[in-house]
C-alpha positions as CSV (number, residue, x, y, z in Angstrom):
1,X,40.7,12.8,-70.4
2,X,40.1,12.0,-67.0
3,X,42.6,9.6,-65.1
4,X,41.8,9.6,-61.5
5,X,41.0,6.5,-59.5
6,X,38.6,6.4,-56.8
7,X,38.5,3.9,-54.3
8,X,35.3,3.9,-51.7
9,X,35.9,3.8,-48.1
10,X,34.3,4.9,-44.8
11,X,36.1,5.4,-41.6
12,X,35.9,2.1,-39.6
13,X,34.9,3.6,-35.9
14,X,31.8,5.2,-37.7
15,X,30.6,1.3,-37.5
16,X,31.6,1.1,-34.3
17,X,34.0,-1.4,-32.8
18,X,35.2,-5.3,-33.1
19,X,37.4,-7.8,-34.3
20,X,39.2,-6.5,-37.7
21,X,37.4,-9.5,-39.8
22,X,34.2,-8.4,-37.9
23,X,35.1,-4.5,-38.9
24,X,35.9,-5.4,-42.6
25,X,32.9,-7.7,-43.0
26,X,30.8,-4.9,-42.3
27,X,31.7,-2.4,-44.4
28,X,32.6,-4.6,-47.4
29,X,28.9,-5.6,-47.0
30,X,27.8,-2.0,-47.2
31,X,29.5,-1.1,-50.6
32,X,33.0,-0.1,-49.3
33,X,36.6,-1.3,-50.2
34,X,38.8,0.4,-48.2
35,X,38.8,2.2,-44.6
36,X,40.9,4.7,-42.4
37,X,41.8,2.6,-39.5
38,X,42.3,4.2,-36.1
39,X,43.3,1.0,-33.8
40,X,42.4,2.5,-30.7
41,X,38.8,3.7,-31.6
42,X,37.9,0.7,-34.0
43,X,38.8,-2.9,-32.8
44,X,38.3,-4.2,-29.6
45,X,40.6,-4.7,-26.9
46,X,43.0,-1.6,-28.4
47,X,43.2,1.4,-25.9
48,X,46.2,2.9,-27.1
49,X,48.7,2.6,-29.8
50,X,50.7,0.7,-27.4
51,X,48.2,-2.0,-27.2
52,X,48.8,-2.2,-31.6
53,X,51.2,-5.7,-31.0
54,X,52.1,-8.3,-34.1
55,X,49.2,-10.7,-33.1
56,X,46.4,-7.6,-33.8
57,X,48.1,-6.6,-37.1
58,X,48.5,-10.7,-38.2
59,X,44.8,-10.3,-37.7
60,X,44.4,-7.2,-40.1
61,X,46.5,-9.0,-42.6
62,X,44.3,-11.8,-42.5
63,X,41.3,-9.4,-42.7
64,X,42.6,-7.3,-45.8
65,X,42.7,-10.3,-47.5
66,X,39.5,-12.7,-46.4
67,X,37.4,-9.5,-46.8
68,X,39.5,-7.8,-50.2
69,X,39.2,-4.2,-48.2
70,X,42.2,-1.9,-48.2
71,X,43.6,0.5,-45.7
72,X,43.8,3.9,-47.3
73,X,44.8,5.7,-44.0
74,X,46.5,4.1,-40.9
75,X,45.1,6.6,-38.5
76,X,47.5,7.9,-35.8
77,X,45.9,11.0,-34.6
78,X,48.6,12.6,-32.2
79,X,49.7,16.4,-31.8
80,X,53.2,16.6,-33.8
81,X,52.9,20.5,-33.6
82,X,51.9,20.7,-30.0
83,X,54.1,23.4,-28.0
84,X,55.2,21.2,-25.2
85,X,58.4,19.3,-25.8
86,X,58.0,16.6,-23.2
87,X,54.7,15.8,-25.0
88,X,55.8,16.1,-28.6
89,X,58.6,13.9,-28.6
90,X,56.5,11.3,-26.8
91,X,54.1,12.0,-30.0
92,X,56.5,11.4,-32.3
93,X,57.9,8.2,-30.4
94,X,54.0,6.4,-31.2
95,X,54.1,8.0,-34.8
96,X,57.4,6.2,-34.7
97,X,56.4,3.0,-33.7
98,X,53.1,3.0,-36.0
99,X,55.5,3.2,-38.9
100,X,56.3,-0.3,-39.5
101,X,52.5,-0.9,-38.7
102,X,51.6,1.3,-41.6
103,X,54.0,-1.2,-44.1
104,X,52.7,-4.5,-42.5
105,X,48.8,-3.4,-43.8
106,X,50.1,-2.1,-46.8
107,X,48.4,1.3,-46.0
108,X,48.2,4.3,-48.4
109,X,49.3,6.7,-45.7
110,X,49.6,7.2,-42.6
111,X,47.8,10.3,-41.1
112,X,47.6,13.0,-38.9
113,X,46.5,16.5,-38.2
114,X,48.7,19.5,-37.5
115,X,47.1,20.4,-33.9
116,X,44.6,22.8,-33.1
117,X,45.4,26.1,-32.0
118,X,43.2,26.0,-29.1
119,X,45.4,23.0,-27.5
120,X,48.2,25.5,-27.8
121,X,49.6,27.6,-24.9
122,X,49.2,31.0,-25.0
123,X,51.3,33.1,-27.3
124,X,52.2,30.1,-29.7
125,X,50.9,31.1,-33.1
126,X,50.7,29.3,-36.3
127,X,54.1,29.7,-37.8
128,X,55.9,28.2,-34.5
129,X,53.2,25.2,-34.8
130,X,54.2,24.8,-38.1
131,X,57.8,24.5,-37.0
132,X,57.5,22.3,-34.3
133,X,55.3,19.8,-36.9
134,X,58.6,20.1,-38.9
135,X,60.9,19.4,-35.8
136,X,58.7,16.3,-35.6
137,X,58.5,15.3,-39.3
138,X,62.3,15.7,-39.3
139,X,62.3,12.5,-37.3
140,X,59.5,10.9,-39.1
141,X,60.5,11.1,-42.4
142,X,64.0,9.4,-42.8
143,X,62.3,6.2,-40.9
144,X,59.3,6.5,-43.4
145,X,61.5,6.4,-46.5
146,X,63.7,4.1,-45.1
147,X,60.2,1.8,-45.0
148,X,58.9,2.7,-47.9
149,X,55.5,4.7,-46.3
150,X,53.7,8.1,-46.4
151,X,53.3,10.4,-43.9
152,X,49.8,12.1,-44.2
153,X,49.4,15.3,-42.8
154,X,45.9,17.0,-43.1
155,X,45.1,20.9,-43.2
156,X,42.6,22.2,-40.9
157,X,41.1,25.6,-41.1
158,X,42.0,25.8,-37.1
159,X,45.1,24.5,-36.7
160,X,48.7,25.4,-37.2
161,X,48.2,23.9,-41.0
162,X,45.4,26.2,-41.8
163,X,45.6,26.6,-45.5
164,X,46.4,25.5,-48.8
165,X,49.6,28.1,-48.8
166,X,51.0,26.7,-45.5
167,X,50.2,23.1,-46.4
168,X,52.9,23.9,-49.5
169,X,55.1,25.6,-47.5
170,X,55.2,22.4,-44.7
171,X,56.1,20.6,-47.8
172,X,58.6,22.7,-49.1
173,X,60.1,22.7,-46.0
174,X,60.4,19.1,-46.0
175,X,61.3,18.0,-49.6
176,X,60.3,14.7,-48.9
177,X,59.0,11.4,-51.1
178,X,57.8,10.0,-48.0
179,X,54.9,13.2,-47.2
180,X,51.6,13.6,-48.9
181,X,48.7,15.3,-47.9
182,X,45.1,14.1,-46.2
183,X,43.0,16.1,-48.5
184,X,39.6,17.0,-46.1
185,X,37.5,19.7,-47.9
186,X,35.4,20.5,-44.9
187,X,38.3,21.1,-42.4
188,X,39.7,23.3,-45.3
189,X,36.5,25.0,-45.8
190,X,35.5,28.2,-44.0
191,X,32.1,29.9,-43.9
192,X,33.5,33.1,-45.4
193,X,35.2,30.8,-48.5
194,X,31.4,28.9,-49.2
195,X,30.7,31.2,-52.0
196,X,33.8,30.8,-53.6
197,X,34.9,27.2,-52.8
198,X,36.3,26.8,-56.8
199,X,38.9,29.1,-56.5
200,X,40.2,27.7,-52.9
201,X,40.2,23.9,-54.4
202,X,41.8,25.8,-57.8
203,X,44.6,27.0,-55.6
204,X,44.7,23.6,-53.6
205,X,45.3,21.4,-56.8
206,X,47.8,24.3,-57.8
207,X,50.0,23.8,-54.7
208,X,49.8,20.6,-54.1
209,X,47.0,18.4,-55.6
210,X,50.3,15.7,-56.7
211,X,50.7,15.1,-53.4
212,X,47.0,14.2,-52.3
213,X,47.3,10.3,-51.0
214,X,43.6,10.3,-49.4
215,X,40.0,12.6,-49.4
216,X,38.1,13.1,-46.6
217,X,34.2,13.0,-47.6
218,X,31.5,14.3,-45.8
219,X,28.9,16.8,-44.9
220,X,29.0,19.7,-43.3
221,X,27.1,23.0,-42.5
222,X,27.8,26.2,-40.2
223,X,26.5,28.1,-37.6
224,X,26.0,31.6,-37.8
225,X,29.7,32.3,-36.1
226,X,31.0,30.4,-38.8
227,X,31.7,26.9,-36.6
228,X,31.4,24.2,-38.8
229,X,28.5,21.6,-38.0
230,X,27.6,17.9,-38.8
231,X,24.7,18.1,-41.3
232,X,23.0,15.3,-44.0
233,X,23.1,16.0,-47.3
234,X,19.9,18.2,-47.1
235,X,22.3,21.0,-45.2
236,X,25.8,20.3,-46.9
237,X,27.5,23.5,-47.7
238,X,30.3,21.7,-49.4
239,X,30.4,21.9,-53.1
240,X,31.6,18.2,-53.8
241,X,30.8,18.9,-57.4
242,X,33.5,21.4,-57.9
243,X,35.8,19.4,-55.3
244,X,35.8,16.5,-57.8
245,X,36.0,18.7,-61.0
246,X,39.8,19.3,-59.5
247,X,39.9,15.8,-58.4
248,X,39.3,14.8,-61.5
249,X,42.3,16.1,-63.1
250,X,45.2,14.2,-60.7
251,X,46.6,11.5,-62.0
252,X,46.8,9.3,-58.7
253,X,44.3,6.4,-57.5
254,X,42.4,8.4,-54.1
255,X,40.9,6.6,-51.2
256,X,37.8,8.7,-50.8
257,X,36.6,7.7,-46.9
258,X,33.1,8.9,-45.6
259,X,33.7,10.2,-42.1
260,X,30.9,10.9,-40.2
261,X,29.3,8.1,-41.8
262,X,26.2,6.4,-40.7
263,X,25.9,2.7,-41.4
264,X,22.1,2.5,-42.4
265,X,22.5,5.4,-44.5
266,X,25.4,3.8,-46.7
267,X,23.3,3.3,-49.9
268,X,22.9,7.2,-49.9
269,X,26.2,8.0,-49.3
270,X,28.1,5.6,-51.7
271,X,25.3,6.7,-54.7
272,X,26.4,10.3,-53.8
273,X,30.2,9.1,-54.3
274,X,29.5,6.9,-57.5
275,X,27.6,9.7,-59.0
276,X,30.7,12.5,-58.1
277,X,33.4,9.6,-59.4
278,X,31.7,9.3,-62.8
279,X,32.3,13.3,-63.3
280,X,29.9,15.7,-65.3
């Protein structure tokens, strides 16, 4: 029987940027009820998270509930694994401070990706990056449960959190209530695992499908040196049909947020979405 949940979002900076009643009304027009939320990128007069203060999120409150659209991800893209100590810990001070942010809008998660290697200096390889995200998390995580959030962390085929093995292991490490995992099928994806992408979303569900607060949807093809590239659904390489056959088996409600997303094409995209929810 299946018992997943889907919930249909779009990132909000695809639509550009404004007022959070402005952002919401937009999107809840198009078909969608929930967003990933990246202050700085999506409503006006945010630069930084430092700008994030109690009147913008009173505002967001308000918004969430005039418009009846949801957060699924708090978006607060900083480098938790980077290999510079002055510059993590100042990382993990606006993760910190996002936190209570994250509780106020009643957020799924909060997310983040796991830095990409080219950012790193030379010599640091995967394994230290994935130590350093768990020097970070270590600090995260006991203010998380002590708020009752979740830390997202998404795996990227180029960063220190490359696969579904060392997504587990980041967990492992961890043992946390307060971690989950940003599940993003075309930032898993490589060009050498297209032809067998069953078998890498077989072992994703495996290791940690539980723990998937969030999915990532979107299209994607790659050029011939195996670079991933921005396509429409003409020259997707992403098999959503076998991503939502595992999908299909979790027992959680998921946020499913276009990214990429272009507003006058949200008809297509949320049709594409209904028909993947409603299963084979």
């Amino acid at each position: 029987m299946k018992r997943t949940k889907y919930i249909p979002g779009v990132r909000l900076h695809d639509y550009g940027c404004g007022t959070p009643d402005a952002m919401f009304a937009r999107v809840k027009a198009d078909g969608y009820d929930c967003v990933q939320l990246a202050y700085p990128a999506s409503i006006e007069g945010i630069h930084s998270f430092a700008d994030v203060d109690d009147a913008i999120v009173r505002d967001t409150q308000a918004a969430i509930t005039r418009r009846q659209v949801s957060v699924g991800v708090l978006g607060c893209y900083v480098e938790l694994a980077i290999d510079d100590e002055k510059t993590r810990l100042a990382n993990v001070e606006t993760f910190l401070r996002m936190l209570p942010v994250c509780q106020a809008v009643s957020a799924g998660c909060i997310g983040t990706e796991t830095t990409a290697m080219r950012l790193q200096p030379a010599g640091t390889t995967r394994e230290r990056g994935r130590y350093l995200l768990c020097k970070s998390l270590e600090q995260i995580l006991p203010e998380a449960e002590r708020l009752g959030v979740t830390v997202g962390i998404e795996a990227v085929s180029w960063h220190s959190m490359n696969t579904p093995e060392a997504t587990r292991e980041v967990l492992d490490t961890m043992q946390s209530p307060a971690l989950g995992v940003i599940f993003d099928a075309g930032n898993l994806l490589t060009l050498e695992d297209v032809d067998r992408q069953r078998q890498l979303w077989e072992r994703t569900a495996t290791l940690y499908g539980e723990k998937i607060k969030a999915v990532h949807f979107k299209t994607q093809g790659y050029q011939p040196d195996g670079t991933p590239v921005r396509t429409g659904w003409e020259g997707n390489r992403i098999d959503w049909d076998s991503v939502f056959d595992m999908l299909h088996q979790l027992p959680q409600t998921l946020p499913v947020l276009r990214e990429e997303a272009v507003p006058a094409d949200a008809a297509v995209d949320l049709a594409e979405m209904h028909r993947l929810f409603a299963g084979r």
